[in-house]
C-alpha positions in Angstrom: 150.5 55.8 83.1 152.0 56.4 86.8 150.0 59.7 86.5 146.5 57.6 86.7 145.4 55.8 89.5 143.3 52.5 89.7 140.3 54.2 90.5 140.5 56.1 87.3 139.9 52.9 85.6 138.4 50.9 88.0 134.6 49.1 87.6 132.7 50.3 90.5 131.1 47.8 92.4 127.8 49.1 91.5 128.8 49.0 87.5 129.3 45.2 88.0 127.4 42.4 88.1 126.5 40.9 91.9 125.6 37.0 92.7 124.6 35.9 96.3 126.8 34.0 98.1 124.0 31.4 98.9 123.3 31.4 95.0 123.7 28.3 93.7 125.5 27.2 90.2 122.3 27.3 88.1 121.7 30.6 89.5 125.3 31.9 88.8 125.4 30.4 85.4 122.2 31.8 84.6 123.0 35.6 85.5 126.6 35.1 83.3 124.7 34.0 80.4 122.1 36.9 80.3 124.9 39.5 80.9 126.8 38.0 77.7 124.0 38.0 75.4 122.7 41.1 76.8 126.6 42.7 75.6 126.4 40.2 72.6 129.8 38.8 73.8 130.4 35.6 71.8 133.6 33.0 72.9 135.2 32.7 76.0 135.3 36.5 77.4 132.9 36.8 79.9 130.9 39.4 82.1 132.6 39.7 85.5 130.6 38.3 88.3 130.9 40.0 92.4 129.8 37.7 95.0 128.1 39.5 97.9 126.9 38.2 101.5 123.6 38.0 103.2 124.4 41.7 104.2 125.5 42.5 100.2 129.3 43.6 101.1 131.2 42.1 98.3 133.7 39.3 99.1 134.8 37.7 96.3 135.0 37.3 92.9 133.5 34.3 90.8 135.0 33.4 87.5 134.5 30.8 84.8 136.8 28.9 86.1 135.7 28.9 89.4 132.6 27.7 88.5 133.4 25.1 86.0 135.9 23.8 88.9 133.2 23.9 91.6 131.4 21.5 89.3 133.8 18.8 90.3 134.2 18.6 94.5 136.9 16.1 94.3 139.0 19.2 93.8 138.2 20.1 97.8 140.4 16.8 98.7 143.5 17.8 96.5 145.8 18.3 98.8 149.7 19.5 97.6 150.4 22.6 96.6 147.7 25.4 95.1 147.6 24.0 92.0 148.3 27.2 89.5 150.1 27.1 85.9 153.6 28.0 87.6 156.2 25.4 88.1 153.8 22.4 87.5 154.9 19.7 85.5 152.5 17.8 83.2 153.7 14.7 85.0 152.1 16.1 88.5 149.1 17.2 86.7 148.6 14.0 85.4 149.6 12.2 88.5 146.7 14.5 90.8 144.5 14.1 87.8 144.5 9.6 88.4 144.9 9.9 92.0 141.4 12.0 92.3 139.8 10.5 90.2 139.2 14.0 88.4 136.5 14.9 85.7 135.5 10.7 85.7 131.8 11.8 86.0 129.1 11.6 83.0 127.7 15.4 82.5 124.5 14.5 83.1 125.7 13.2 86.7 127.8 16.7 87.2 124.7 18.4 86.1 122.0 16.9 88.7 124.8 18.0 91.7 124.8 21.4 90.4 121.9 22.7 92.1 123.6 21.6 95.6 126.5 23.2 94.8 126.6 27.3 96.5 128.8 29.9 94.9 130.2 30.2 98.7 131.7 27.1 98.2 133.5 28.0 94.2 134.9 31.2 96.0 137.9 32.3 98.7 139.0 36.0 99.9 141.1 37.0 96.9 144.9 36.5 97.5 147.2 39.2 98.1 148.5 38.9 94.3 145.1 39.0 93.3 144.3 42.7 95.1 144.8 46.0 94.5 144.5 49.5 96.4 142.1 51.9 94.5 144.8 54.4 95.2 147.6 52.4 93.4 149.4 53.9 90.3 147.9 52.4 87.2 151.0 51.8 86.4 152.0 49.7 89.0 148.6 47.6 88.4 149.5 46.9 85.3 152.7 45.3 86.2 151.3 44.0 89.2 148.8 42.2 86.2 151.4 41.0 83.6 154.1 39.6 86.2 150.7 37.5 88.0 149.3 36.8 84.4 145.9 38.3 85.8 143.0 39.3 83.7 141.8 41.5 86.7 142.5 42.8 90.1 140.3 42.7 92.7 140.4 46.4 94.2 140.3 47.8 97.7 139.9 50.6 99.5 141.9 51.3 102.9 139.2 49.6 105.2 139.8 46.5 103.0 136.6 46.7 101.2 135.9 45.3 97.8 134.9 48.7 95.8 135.2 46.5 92.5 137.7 45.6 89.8 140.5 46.8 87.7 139.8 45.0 84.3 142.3 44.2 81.7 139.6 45.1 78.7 139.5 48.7 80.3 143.0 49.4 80.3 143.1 48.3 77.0 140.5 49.9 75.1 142.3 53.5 77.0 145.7 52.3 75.9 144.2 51.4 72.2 142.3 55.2 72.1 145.4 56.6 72.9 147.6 54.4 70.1 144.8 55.7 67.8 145.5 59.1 68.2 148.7 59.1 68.1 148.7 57.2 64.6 146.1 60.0 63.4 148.7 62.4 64.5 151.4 61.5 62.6 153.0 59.5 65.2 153.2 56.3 64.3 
């Protein structure tokens, strides 16, 4: 795998779908939900979505997550430490959980505040752990993607630009072609 780079495997931006920063949930929502039953993708996998500015440079990335999280601001007072699966007990969980007043909302009231809510506001600038340089060994992704427990990489180029994303699936369905052949071969 060291022989490939990311860009070898990379989704150009171009290949992926693009929601407006200034989009708002129903919007966002809306253009995951045609992309998955355009693909006929059924469960939780999901399309990825880009987020672009007013000029359409790509900034961030929006996940499912993201989005069902933006549905509840509260989450823009937690203060504490970025709350992420690592190290967390479920007694702090629990404890930010009562103290916020988290997820106390009827969805119907959730739902009526969606259309306020922007995608600007779901999103940051991807963290370091969350990036890659197109030029990066696969190899290197990959690990970079198992030791972070990430599902994708954003990817870069060396002016810093988003030029799209390094998907799990991708290396995957390479890896499970090559597995494949090898068993037809006598390999395995």
């Amino acid at each position: 795998m060291k022989d490939y780079k990311v860009k070898d495997f990379m989704m150009k931006n171009d290949e992926l779908l693009i929601v407006r920063e200034d989009a708002n949930i129903y919007e966002a929502a809306s253009i995951l939900e045609q992309a998955r039953q355009d693909r006929g993708i059924v469960g939780f996998h999901s399309p990825a979505l880009l987020v672009a500015d007013a000029t359409g440079r790509v900034v961030a990335k929006l996940s499912l997550l993201n989005l069902v999280a933006g549905l509840e601001p509260k989450y823009s007072r937690v203060e504490g430490p970025k709350v992420t699966r690592f190290g967390l007990t479920t007694e702090y969980l629990e404890s930010i959980y009562r103290q916020y007043g988290l997820w106390q909302d009827s969805l119907e009231s959730i739902c009526r505040r969606a259309g306020a809510i922007l995608v600007r506001d779901l999103v940051t600038r991807p963290e370091e752990s969350e990036v890659v340089h197109e030029d990066e060994s696969l190899s290197f992704a990959v690990h970079q993607m198992a030791a972070g427990s990430q599902h994708n990489l954003v990817v870069e180029n060396t002016k810093g630009e988003i030029t799209g994303l390094l998907r799990l699936d991708d290396i995957y369905s390479k890896i499970h072609d090559l597995l494949e052949t090898c068993r037809l071969a006598g390999n395995g």
